[in-house]
Each structure stands twice: as structure tokens, then as C-alpha cells.
C-alpha positions as CSV (number, residue, x, y, z in Angstrom):
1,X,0.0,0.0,0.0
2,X,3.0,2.4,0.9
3,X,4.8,1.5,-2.3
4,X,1.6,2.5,-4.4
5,X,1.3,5.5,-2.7
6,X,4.8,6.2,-3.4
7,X,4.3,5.6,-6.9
8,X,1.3,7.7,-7.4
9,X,2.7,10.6,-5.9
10,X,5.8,10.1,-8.0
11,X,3.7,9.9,-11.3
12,X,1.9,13.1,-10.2
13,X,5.3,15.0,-9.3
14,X,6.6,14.0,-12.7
15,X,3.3,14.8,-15.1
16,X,1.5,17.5,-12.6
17,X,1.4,19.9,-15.2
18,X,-0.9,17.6,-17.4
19,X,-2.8,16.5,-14.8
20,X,-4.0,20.2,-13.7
21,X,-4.2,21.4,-17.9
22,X,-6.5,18.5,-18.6
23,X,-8.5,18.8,-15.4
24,X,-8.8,22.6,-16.6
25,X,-9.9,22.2,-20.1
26,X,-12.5,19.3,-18.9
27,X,-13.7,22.2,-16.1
28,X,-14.1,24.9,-19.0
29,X,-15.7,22.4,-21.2
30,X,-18.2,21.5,-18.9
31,X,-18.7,25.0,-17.9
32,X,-19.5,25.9,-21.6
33,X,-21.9,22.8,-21.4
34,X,-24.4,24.1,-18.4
35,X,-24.5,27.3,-19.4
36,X,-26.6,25.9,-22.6
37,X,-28.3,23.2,-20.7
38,X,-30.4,23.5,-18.4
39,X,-31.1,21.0,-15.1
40,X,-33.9,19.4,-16.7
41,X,-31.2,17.6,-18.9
42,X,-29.2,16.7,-16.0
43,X,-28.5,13.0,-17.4
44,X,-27.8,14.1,-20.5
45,X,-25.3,16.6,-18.9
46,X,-23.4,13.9,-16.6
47,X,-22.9,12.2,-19.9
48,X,-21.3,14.8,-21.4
49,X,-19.2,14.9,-18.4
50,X,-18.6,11.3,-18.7
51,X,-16.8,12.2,-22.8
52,X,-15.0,15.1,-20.8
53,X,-13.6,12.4,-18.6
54,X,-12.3,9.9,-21.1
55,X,-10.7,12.5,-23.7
56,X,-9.0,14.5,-20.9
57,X,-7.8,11.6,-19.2
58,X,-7.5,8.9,-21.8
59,X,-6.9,10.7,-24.7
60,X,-5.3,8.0,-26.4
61,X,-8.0,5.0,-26.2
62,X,-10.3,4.0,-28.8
63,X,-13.2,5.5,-27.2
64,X,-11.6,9.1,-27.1
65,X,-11.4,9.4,-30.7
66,X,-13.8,11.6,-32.8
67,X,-15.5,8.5,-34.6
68,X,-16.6,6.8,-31.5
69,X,-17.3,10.7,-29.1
70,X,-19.4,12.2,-32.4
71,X,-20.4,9.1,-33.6
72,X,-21.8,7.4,-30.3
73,X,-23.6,10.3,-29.3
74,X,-25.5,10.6,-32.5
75,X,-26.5,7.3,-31.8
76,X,-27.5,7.8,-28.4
77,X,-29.7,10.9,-29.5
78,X,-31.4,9.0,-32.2
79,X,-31.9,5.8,-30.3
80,X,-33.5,8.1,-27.5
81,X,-35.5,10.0,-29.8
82,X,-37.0,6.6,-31.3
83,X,-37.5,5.2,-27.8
84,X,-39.4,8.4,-26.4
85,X,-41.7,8.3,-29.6
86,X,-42.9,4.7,-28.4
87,X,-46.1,5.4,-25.9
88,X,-45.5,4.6,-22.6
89,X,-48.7,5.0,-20.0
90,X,-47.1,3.1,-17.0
91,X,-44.4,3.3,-14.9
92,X,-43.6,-0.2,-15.9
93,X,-43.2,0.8,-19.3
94,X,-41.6,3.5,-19.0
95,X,-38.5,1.7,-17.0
96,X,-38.8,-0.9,-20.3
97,X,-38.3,1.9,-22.7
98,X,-35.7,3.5,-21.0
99,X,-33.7,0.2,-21.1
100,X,-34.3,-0.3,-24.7
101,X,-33.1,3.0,-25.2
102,X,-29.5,2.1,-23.3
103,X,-29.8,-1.5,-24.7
104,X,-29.9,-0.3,-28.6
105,X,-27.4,2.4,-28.2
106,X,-25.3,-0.3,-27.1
107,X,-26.0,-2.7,-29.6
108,X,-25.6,0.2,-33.1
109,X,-22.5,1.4,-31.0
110,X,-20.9,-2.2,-31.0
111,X,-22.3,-2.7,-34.9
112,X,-21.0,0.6,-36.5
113,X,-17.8,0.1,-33.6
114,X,-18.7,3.9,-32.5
115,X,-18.2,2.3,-28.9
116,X,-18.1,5.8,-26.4
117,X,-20.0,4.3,-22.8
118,X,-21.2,8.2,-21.6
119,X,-23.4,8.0,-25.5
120,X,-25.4,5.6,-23.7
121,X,-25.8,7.6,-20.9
122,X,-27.2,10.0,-23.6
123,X,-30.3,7.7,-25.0
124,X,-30.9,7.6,-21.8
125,X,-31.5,10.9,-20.9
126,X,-33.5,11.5,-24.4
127,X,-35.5,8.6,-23.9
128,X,-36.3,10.2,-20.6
129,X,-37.3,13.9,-21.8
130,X,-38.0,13.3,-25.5
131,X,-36.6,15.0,-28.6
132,X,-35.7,18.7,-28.2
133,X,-33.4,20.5,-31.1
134,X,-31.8,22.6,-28.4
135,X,-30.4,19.4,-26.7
136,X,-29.5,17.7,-30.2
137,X,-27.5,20.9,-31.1
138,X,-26.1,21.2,-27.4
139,X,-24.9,17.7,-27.3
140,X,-23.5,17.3,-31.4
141,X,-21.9,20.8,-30.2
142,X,-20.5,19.8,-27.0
143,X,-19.2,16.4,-28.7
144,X,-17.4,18.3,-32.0
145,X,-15.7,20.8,-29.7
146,X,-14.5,18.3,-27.2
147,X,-13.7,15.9,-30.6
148,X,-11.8,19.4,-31.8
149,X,-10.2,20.2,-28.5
150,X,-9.1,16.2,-28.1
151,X,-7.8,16.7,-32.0
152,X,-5.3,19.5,-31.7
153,X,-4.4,19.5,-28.2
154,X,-3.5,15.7,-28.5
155,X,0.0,16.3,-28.5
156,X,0.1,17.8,-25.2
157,X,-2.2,15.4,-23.7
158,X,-1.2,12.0,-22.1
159,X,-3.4,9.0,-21.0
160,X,-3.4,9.8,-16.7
161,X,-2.9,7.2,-14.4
């Protein structure tokens, strides 16, 4: 456990520059995120968090690149569109829907391999409220910028312990 310690605070004296510059672009891009959306999206914003997370910390995995960010949160809107068009009267139904929603995201993420987890969290949240424009163009925004950002800022940024 001491040695592990040891070795964390080491990796943090040696890279503690990255760690605070990707921390801080992650802060400003979630910043620029709520100021567009409001609380009624809240699960829609934690998943834009969630992209935040992986390209700032692990920008060099898979599911940090622009294919998979852009590309699985298109899905996840469009998967949570079709799954809030589907009536659903009862609670019961509603909790079925809502798990379609994550299950199909899934399942066209894994077909056109646009894996990104937080996209999921994004059907979700659609499924949830329904279709609005303002949260399509919010969320394709929020995932180009953060594609852009992770795109020419990738030289300076290293996968974090």
C-alpha cells in the first residue's frame, strides 16, 4: 500500500502539469456545457461529463477518438428519440423503454464500432425527456468541440494514471 502511494505521488510530481491542464480544459468544457443546458437535462449533462472524462484523461483510447465521441452520441440521440416516440402509459413501461433505449445504443455502437459508454448515458437521458433541437444541437456541439479540442491538443495530452 505504501509503495503504491509512493508511486502515485511520484507519477503526479513528474506529469502535474498535465494533470491540472486537462482537469482545466475538462472544467471549462463543462462549464460551456451548463451554461446551454439546463437542469432538466441533468443526465444528459453527466454524460457529457462522462466524454470530458475519457478524452482528458484517456486521450489516447479507442473510445476518445472523434468516430466513437461524435459518432456514439448521434446514436445515443437518435436511439432516445425513437424510444421516447414509443407510448409509454405506465411506470412499468416507461422503466422498459428506457432500457431499450441504453440496450440499442449499445447494440448500433458495437455494430458501426462507434463504442463511447457516456453516449449511452445519452439515450438515456433522451429517452427520458424526448426530442428537443436545443439538446441535439447542445450535445453534437458539446461532442465536436470536445472531438476538436481532443484533436489538436492531443499532443500535449497523455493518458493519466
Amino acid at each position: 500500500m505504501k509503495e503504491l502511494f509512493a508511486e502515485i505521488v511520484g507519477e503526479f510530481k513528474l506529469y502535474w502539469k498535465s494533470y491540472i491542464f486537462q482537469s482545466f480544459l475538462a472544467t471549462l468544457t463543462t462549464f460551456l456545457v451548463l451554461l446551454v443546458l439546463s437542469v432538466k437535462h441533468a443526465v444528459i449533462v453527466a454524460s457529457i461529463g462522462s466524454t470530458a472524462f475519457i478524452i482528458f484523461v484517456t486521450p489516447e483510447k479507442k473510445i476518445a477518438r472523434t468516430k466513437n465521441v461524435i459518432g456514439g452520441h448521434l446514436i445515443g440521440l437518435i436511439t432516445g428519440s425513437l424510444c421516447a416516440l414509443i407510448p409509454h402509459p405506465l411506470f412499468l413501461h416507461s422503466i422498459v423503454i428506457y432500457s431499450l433505449a441504453v440496450g440499442f445504443s449499445i447494440l448500433i455502437m458495437v455494430i458501426t464500432d462507434t463504442k463511447h459508454p457516456p453516449a449511452s448515458g445519452t439515450a438515456l437521458g433522451v429517452a427520458i425527456s424526448g426530442f428537443s433541437l436545443d439538446v441535439t444541437i447542445t450535445v453534437m456541439a458539446s461532442t465536436i468541440i470536445l472531438s476538436l479540442v481532443h484533436y489538436f491538443l492531443r499532443p500535449f495530452l497523455k493518458d493519466l494514471r
